[in-house]
C-alpha positions as CSV (number, residue, x, y, z in Angstrom):
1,X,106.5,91.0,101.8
2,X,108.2,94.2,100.9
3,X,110.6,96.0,102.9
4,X,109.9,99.3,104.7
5,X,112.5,101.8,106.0
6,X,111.8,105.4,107.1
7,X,114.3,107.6,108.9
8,X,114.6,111.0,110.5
9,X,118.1,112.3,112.7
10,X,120.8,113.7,112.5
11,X,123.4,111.1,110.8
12,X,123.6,111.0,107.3
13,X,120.1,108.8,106.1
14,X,121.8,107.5,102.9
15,X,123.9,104.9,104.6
16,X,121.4,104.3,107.5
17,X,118.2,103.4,105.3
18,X,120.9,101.1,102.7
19,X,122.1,99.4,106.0
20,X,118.1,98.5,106.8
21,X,117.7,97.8,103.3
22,X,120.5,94.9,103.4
23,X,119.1,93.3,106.4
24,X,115.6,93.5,104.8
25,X,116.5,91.8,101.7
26,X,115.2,89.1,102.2
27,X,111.2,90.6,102.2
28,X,111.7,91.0,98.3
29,X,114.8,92.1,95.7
30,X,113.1,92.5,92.4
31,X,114.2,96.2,92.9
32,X,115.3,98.6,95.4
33,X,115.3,102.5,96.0
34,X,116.2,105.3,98.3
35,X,114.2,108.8,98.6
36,X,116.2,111.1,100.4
37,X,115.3,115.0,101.5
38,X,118.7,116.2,101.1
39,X,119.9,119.7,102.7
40,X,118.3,122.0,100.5
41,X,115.2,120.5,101.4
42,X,114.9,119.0,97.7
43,X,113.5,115.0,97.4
44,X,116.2,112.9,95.4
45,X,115.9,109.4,94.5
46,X,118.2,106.1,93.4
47,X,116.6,103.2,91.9
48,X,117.9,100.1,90.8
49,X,116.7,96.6,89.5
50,X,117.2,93.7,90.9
51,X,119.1,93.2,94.9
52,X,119.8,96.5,96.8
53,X,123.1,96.4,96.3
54,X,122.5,98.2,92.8
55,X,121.8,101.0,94.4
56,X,125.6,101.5,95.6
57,X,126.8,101.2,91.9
58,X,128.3,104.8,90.7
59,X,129.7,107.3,91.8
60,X,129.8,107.4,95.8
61,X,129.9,111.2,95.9
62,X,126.6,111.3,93.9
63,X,124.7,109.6,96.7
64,X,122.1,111.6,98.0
65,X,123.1,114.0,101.2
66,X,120.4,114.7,104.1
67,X,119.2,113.2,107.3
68,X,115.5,112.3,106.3
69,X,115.3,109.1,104.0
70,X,112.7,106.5,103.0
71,X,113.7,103.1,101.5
72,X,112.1,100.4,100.1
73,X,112.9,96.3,98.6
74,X,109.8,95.3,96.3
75,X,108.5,92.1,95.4
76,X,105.9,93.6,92.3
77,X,102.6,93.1,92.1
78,X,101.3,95.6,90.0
79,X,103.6,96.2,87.1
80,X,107.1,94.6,86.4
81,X,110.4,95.1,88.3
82,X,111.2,98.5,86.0
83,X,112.6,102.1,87.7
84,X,109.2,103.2,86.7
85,X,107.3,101.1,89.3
86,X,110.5,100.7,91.8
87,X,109.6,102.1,95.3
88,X,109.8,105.2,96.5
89,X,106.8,106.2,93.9
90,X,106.1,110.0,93.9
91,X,103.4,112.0,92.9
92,X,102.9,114.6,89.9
93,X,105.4,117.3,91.1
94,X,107.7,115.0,93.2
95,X,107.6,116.7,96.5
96,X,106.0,113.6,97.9
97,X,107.5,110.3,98.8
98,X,105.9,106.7,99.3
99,X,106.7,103.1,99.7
100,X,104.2,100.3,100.6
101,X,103.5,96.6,101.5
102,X,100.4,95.3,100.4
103,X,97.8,95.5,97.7
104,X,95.3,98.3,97.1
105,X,92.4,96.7,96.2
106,X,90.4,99.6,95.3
107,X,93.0,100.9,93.6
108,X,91.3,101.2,90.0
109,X,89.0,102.9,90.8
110,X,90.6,105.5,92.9
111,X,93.2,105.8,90.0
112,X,90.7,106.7,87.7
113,X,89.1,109.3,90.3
114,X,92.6,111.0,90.3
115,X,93.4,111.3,86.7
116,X,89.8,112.6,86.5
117,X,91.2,115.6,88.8
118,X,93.8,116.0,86.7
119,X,96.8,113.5,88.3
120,X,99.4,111.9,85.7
121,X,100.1,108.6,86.8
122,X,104.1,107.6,85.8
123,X,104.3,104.0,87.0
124,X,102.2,100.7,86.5
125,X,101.9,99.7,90.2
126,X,98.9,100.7,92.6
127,X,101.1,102.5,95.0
128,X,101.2,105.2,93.0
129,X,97.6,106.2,94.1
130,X,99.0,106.7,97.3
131,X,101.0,109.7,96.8
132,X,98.0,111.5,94.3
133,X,96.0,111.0,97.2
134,X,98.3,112.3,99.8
135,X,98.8,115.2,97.5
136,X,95.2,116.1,96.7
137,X,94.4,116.0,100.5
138,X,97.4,118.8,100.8
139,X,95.7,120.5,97.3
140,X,93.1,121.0,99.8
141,X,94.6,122.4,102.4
142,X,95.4,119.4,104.9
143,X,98.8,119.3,106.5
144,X,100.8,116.6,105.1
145,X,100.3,114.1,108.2
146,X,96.5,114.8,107.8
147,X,96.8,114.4,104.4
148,X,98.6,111.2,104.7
149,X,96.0,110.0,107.6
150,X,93.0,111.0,105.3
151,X,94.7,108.9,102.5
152,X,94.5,106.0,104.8
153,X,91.0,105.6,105.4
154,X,90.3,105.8,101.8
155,X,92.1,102.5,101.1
156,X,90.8,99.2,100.6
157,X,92.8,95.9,101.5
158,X,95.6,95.6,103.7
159,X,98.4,98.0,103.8
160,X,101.8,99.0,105.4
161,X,102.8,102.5,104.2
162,X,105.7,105.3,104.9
163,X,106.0,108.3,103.6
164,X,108.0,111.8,103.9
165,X,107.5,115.2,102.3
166,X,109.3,118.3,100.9
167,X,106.9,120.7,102.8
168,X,107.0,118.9,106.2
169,X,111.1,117.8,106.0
170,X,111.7,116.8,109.7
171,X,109.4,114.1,109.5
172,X,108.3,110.7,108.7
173,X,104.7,109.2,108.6
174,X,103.7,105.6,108.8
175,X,100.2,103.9,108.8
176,X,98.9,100.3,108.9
177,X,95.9,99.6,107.8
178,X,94.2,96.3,108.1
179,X,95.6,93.6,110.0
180,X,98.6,92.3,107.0
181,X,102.1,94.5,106.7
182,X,103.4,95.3,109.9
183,X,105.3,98.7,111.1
184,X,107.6,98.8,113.8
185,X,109.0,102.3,115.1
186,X,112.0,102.8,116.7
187,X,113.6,106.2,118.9
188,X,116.7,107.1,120.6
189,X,118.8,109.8,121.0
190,X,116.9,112.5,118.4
191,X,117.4,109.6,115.7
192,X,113.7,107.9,114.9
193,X,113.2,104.9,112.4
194,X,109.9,103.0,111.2
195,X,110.6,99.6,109.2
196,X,108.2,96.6,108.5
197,X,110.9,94.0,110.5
198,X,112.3,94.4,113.5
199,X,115.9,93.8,111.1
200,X,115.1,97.5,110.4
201,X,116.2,99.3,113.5
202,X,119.0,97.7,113.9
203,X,121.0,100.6,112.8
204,X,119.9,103.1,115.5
205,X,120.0,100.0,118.2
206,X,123.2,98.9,117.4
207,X,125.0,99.5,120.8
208,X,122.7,98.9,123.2
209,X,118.8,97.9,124.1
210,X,116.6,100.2,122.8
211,X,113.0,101.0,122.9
212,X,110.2,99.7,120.2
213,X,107.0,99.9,119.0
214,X,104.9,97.8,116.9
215,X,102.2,99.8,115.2
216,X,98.6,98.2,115.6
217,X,95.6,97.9,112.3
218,X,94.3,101.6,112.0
219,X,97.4,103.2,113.9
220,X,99.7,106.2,112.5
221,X,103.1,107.0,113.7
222,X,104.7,110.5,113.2
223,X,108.5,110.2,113.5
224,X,110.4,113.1,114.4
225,X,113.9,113.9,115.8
226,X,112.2,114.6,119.1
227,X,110.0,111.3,119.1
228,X,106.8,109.6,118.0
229,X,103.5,109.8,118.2
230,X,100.8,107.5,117.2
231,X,97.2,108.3,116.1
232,X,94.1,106.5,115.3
233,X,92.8,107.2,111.5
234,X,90.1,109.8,112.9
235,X,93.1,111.9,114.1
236,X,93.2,110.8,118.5
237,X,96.2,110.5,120.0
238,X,97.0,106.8,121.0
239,X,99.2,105.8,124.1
240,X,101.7,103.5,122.9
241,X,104.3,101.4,125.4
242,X,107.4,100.8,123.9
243,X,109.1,97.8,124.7
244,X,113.1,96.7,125.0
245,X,114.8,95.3,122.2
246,X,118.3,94.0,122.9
247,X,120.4,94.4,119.2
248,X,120.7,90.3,119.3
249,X,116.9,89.9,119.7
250,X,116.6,92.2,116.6
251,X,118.0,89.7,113.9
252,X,115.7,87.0,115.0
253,X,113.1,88.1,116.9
254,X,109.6,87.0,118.0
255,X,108.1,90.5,117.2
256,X,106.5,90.5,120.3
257,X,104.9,86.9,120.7
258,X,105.2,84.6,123.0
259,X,106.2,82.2,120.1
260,X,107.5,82.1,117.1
261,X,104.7,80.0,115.9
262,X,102.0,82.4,116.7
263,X,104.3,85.1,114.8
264,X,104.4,83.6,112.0
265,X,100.3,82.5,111.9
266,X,100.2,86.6,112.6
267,X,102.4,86.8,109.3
268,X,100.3,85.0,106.9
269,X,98.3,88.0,105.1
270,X,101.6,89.1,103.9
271,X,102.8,85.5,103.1
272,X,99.5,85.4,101.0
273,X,100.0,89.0,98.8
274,X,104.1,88.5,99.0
275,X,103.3,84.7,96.9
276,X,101.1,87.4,94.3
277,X,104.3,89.3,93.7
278,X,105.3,89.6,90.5
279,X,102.9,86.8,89.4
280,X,99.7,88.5,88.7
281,X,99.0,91.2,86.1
282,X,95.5,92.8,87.4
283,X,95.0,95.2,84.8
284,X,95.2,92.4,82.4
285,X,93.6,89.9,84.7
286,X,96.4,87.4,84.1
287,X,98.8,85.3,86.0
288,X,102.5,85.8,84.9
289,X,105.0,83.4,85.9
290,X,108.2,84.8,85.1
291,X,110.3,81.7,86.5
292,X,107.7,79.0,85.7
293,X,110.1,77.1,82.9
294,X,108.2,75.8,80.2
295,X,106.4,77.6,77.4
296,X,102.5,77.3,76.6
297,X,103.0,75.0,73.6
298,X,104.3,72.6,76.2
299,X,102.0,73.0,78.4
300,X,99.2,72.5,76.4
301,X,100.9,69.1,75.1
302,X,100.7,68.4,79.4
303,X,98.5,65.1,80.0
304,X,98.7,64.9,83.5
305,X,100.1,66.5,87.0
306,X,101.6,64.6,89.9
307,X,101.7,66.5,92.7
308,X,104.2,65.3,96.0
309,X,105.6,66.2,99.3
310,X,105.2,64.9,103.0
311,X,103.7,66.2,105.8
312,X,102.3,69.4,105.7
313,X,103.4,70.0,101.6
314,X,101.3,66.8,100.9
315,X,98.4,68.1,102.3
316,X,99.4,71.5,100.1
317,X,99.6,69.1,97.4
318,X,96.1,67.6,98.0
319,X,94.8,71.2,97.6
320,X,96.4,72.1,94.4
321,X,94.8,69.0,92.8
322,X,91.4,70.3,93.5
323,X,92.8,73.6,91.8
324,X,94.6,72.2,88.8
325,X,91.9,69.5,87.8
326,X,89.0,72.4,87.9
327,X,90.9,75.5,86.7
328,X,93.0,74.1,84.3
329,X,91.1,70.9,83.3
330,X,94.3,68.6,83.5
331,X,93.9,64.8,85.3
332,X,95.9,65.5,88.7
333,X,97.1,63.3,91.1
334,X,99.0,63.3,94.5
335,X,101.6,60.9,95.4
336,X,103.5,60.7,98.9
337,X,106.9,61.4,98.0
338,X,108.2,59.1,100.7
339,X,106.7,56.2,99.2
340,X,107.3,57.6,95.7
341,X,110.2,56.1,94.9
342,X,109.3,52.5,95.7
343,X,106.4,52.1,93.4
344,X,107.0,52.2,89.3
345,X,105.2,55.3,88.0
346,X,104.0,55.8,84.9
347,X,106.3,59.3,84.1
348,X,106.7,60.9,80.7
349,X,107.8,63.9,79.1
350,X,103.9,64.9,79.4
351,X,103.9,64.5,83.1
352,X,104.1,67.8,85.1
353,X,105.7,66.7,88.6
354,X,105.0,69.3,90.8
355,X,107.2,68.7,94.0
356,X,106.7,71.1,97.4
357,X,109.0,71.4,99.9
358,X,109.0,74.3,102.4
359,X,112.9,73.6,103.0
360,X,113.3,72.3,99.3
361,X,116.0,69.9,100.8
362,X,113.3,66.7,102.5
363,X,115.6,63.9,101.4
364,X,112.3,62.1,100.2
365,X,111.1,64.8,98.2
366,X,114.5,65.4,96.7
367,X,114.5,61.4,95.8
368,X,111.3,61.3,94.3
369,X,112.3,64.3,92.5
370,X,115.5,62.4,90.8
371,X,113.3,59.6,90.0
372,X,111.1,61.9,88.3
373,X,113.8,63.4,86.5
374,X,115.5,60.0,85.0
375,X,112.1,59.1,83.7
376,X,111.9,61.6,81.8
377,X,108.9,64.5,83.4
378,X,108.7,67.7,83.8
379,X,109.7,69.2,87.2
380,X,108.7,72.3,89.2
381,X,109.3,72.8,92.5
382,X,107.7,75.0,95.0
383,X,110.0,75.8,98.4
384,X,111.1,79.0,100.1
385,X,115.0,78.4,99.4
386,X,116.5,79.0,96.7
387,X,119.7,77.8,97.2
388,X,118.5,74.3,97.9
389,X,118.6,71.2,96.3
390,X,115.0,71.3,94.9
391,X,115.8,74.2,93.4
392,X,118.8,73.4,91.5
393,X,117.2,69.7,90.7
394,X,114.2,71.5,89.2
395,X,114.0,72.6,86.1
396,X,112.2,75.7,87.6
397,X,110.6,77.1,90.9
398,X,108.4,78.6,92.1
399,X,109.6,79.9,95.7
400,X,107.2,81.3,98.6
401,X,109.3,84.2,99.5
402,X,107.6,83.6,103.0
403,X,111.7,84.5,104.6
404,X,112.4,82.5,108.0
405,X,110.1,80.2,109.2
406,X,111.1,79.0,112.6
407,X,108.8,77.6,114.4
408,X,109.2,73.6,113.5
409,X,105.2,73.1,112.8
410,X,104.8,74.5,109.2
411,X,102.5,77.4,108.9
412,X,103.2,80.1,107.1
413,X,104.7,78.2,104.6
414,X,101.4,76.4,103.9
415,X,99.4,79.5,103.3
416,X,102.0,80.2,100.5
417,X,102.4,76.4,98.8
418,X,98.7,77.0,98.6
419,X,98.7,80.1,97.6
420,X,101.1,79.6,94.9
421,X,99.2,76.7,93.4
422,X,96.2,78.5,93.2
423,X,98.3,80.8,91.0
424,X,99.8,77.7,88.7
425,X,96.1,76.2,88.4
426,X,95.3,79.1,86.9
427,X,98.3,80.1,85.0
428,X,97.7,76.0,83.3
429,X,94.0,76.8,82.6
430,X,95.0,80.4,81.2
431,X,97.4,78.6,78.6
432,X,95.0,76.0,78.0
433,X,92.4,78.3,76.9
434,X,89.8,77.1,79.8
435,X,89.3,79.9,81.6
436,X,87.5,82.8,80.0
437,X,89.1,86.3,81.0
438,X,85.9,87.5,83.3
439,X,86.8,84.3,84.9
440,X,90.6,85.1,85.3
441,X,89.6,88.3,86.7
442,X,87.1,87.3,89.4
443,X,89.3,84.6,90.8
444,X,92.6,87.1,91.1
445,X,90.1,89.6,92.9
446,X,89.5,86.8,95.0
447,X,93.1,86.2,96.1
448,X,93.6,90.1,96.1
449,X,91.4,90.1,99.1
450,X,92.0,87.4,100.8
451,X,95.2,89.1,102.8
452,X,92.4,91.5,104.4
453,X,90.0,88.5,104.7
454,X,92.8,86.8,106.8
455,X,94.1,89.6,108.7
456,X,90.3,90.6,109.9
457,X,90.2,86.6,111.1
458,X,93.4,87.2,113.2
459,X,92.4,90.7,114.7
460,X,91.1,88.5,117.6
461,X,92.2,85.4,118.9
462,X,90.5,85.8,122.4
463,X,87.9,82.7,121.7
464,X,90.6,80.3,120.8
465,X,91.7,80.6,124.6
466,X,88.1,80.1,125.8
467,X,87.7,77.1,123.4
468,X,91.4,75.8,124.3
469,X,90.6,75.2,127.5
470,X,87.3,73.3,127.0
471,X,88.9,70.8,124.3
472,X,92.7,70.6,125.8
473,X,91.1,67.6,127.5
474,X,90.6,65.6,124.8
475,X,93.0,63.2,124.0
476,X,91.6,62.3,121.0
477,X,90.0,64.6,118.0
478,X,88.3,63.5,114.3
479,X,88.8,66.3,111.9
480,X,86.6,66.0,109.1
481,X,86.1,67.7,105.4
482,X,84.4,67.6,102.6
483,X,86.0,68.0,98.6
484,X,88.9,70.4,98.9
485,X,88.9,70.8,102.5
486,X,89.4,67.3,103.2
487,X,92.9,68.5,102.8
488,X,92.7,71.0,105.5
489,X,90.9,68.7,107.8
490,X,94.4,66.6,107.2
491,X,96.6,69.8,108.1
492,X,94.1,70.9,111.0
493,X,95.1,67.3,112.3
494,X,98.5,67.3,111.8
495,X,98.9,70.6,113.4
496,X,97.3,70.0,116.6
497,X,99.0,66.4,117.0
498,X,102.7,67.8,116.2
499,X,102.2,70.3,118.6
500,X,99.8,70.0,121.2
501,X,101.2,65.6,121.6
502,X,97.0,65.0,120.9
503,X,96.1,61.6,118.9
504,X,94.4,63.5,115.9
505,X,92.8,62.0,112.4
506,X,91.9,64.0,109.6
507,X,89.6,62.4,107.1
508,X,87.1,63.2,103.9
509,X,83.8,62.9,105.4
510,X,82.5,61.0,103.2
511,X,85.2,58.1,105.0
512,X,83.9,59.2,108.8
513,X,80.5,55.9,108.1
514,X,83.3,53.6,106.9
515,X,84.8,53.0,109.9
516,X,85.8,56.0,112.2
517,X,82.1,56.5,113.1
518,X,82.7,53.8,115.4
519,X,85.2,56.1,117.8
520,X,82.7,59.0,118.1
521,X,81.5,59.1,121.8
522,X,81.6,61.8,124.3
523,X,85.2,61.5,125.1
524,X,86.3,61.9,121.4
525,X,86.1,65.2,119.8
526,X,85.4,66.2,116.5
527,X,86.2,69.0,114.4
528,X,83.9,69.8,111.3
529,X,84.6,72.2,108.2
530,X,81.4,73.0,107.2
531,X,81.8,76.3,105.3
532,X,79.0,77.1,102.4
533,X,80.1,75.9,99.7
534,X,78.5,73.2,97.5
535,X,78.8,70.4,99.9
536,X,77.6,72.1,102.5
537,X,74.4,70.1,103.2
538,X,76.6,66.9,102.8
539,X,78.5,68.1,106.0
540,X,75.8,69.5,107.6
541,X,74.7,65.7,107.2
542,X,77.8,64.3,108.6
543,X,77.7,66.5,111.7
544,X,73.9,65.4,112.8
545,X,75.6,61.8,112.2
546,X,77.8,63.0,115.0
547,X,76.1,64.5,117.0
548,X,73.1,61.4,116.8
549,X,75.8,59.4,118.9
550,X,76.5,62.2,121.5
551,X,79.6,63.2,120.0
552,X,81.1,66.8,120.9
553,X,81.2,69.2,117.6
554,X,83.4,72.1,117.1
555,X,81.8,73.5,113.4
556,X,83.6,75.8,111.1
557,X,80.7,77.9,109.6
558,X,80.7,81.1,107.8
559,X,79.3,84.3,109.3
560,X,75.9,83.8,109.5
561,X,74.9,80.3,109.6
562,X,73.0,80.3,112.9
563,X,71.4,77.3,111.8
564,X,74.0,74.8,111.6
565,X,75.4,76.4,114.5
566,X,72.8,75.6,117.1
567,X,73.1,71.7,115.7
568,X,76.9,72.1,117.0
569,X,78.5,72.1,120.7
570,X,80.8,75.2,119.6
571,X,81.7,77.6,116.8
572,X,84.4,79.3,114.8
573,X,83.2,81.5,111.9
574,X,84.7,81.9,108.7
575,X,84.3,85.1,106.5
576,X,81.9,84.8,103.4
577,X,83.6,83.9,100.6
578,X,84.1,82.2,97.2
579,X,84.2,78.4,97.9
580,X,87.9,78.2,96.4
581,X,89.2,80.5,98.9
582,X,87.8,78.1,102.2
583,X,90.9,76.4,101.5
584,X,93.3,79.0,102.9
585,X,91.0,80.9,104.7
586,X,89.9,77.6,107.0
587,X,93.3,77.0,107.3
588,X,94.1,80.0,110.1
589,X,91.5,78.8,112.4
590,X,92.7,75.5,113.0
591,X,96.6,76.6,113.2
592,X,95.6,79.3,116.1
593,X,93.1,76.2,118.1
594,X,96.1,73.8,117.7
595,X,98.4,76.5,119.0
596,X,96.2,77.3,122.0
597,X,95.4,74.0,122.9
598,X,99.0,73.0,122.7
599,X,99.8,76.4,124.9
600,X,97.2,75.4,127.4
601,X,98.8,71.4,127.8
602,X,101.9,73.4,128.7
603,X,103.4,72.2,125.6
604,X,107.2,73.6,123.8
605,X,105.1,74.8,120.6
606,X,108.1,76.0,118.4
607,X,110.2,72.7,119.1
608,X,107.8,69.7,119.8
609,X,109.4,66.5,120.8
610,X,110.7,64.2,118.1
611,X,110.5,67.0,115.5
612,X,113.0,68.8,113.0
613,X,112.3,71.6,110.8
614,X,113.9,69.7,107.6
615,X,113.4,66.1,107.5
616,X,117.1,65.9,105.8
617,X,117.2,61.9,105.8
618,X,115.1,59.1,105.1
């Protein structure tokens, strides 16, 4: 989750774009810079690394002087916080600036196309393709917004990109592409700014309401000092209505959703490739985790990994057993950390404790934590604070950079605890020597695409309306799974009973003859995973078990399985897909039904009854 700023007026862009920068921080601060096109019409940069105020060390006099700047706060993923790979990146003669949130999945290849052409590449990251291409399309002839819109439909994966040029200086393009890395664009009084958060604008807004634009998938903005315009990627001009922002709104603000809960479901691509940050190498094909705190010798002396949290981070936890035990080949086991502390586990210096926490401060995780500690494991954490108590109990973390997560039902945060241990089950099996590096490779390509796989599953959300109101009924749903998504059927449940006030049960499958089979009529519900994967006829099984006592089926098939779908009363496709990727891909559809059904029961979805947002006693 990087942070975007672009600005074109007539203040001084130095100040404006460090102002944004600040407020932004929070997106990423491994490193920090500032392109600006100062009055001779000459591009001039400051880098630092590490938080963005770096870049205010020195000399104030030698800060760059103009009113057309771009900034940028990274989180890496390709290539280590260095000046080299700090945004803005620039092309081979420096007359073009870029910064950009997301990954460029093609970006090998189209690397390798460039230097072929002759382009010297200066910096490990996959940004840097952006500016070659964006010069070669002006090396052809193109004007440098058609330049920059032909560079756009070259890329593959999700992307949030700005840019500004020496030969076109009273302007600022930005494009989104794909459905992950949003752009907002902002324009008053001959001042224009784009930034990926609505934070961003606050320094043009900062007197009174001012008008906003979120830019949609496939949408280009050109910022001048006498407005914006927005384009599709073929090059038509796009009506766009701005909306009001009031400068109180703009520090915590929905972004345009009705809820916070829905903004933050919206958010999860970049939750997914902001948790890759600085953790994978893709040229190598490795995960590196710079904070993880214990060396490979020790981890190959690991016998064993608990895994705990409560509520939504023990169904998290559930998940990353599935990943540890078959990537990394170590026993795993997952223990409720409110009940934790009462038993006497068996914990050693070989024991990896693995403790999640979206707040990091759950008083039951933190106590199971302790106990852990006084007998003797190993303890990571995985939270989105780093000031918290997990954090400083731990002796390392992992955190989910996901920033604010308001809405009290835990979504986003999910998609990155899952995330993130898909990382460490691989980073284990990597020092274990169990995965081969082909392997490696093809399971980080794998994440790498799943921001885009999840932004194309939230592009429309028009048929979990339709299906809300034929289940919002139903005051009683099964949700059922098989292997690892017997973990998401649990999260699927929780999520439509904490918000939606529905009597919900998530089992393993497997479970639904030993007992809950006896519930399924036609005034029970029941939700079935059913993606292809290698239990897939065991499911398909369990559903025809349903359906043989009249029960009412909502299946979770990928693309293309008309078969199973005509068994089933209703549908919801997943994208095809490696099996280990079901997990977080399955995940979306069942936050958006919960959230719709809940909407449609007239329900206060960001603050249910009887819930907090950090369980903080026992």
């Amino acid at each position: 989750m990087c942070g975007i700023v672009g600005y074109v007026g007539s203040q001084s862009a130095w100040p404006i774009v460090l102002e944004a920068l600040q407020r932004l921080e929070y997106r990423g601060y491994d490193s920090a810079g500032i392109a600006v096109l100062d009055r001779f019409g000459q591009l001039r940069l400051r880098k630092t690394v590490g938080k963005v105020d770096g870049l205010t060390q020195g000399d104030e006099t030698d800060y760059p002087d103009g009113t057309v700047g771009l900034g940028h706060t990274r989180w890496a993923t390709h290539g280590p916080p260095t000046d080299a790979n700090a945004h803005p990146l620039t092309e081979c003669h420096r007359q073009i600036a870029v910064v950009h949130n997301g990954i460029v999945e093609n970006y090998l290849e189209l690397k390798q196309g460039l230097q072929q052409q002759g382009h010297t590449f200066s910096s490990e990251t996959d940004t840097e393709v952006i500016a070659h291409l964006i010069e070669e399309g002006m090396r052809e002839g193109l004007r440098f917004p058609e330049a920059f819109r032909q560079m756009g439909r070259r890329l593959e994966g999700s992307q949030a990109i700005a840019a500004v040029c020496q030969r076109d200086p009273d302007k600022v393009c930005a494009l989104r592409v794909g459905h992950a890395g949003g752009i907002v664009v902002a324009h008053r009084d001959g001042q224009g700014i784009v930034g990926s958060d609505l934070p961003a604008v606050l320094p043009i807004l900062r007197q009174r309401p001012g008008p906003v634009a979120y830019l949609e998938a496939g949408e280009m903005a050109e910022v001048t000092r006498l407005g914006v315009r927005v384009f599709d990627l073929e090059g038509n001009s796009i009506f766009k209505e701005m909306r009001t922002v009031f400068p109180q709104d703009a520090l915590v603000d929905r972004g345009g959703y009705r809820h916070f809960m829905l903004k933050e479901i919206m958010e999860q691509p970049q939750v997914v490739a902001g948790a890759l940050r600085g953790r994978v190498n893709f040229d190598a094909g490795r995960v590196e985790l710079p904070d993880f705190p214990f060396l490979e010798d020790e981890i190959r002396d690991f016998r064993r990994v608990v895994l705990t949290g409560c509520g939504t981070s023990l169904h998290a936890a559930h998940v990353g057993r599935y990943l540890i035990e078959r990537f990394a080949g170590l026993p795993a086991e997952v223990e409720s950390a409110s009940e934790y502390r009462y038993r006497e586990p068996f914990l050693d210096s070989d024991t990896l404790v693995v403790a999640i926490s979206q707040s990091g401060e759950t008083a039951d995780t933190i106590a199971a934590m302790q106990d852990a500690k006084e007998r003797g494991a190993r303890l990571l954490s995985i939270c989105n604070s780093e000031e918290s108590q997990a954090a400083r109990l731990a002796d390392g973390s992992l955190y989910m950079g996901c920033g604010m997560e308001i809405g009290v039902a835990s979504t986003k945060t999910f998609i990155a605890s899952v995330t993130i241990l898909f990382l460490l089950g691989i980073y284990l099996g990597q020092a274990r020597a169990r995965l081969s590096p082909e392997v490696r490779r093809d399971l980080i390509a794998d994440l790498a695409s799943t921001p885009r796989l999840i932004g194309e599953m939230l592009a429309d959300v028009s048929q979990y309306k339709v299906l809300a109101q034929k289940f919002s009924g139903y005051n009683s749903f099964l949700y059922l799974g098989r292997g690892i998504n017997s973990a998401i059927a649990l999260e699927g449940a929780l999520k439509l009973k904490e918000v939606s006030y529905i009597h919900a049960e998530g089992y393993p499958a497997g479970e639904m003859k030993h007992g809950p089979i006896a519930l399924i009529d036609r005034n029970m519900a029941t939700l079935a995973l059913a993606p292809r994967d290698r239990l897939y006829d065991k499911m398909a099984g369990n559903i025809k078990e349903v359906k043989a006592r009249r029960g009412i089926v909502l299946g979770v098939l990928t693309e293309g399985d008309t078969e199973l779908a005509a068994e089933v009363d209703d549908t919801l496709f997943l994208p095809t897909a490696p099996e280990h990727l079901y997990p977080l891909l399955a995940t979306v559809p069942l936050q958006l039904l919960a959230y719709y059904i809940a909407l449609d029961r007239g329900c206060d979805v960001d603050q249910p009854r009887n819930l907090a947002k950090s369980v903080t006693v026992e």
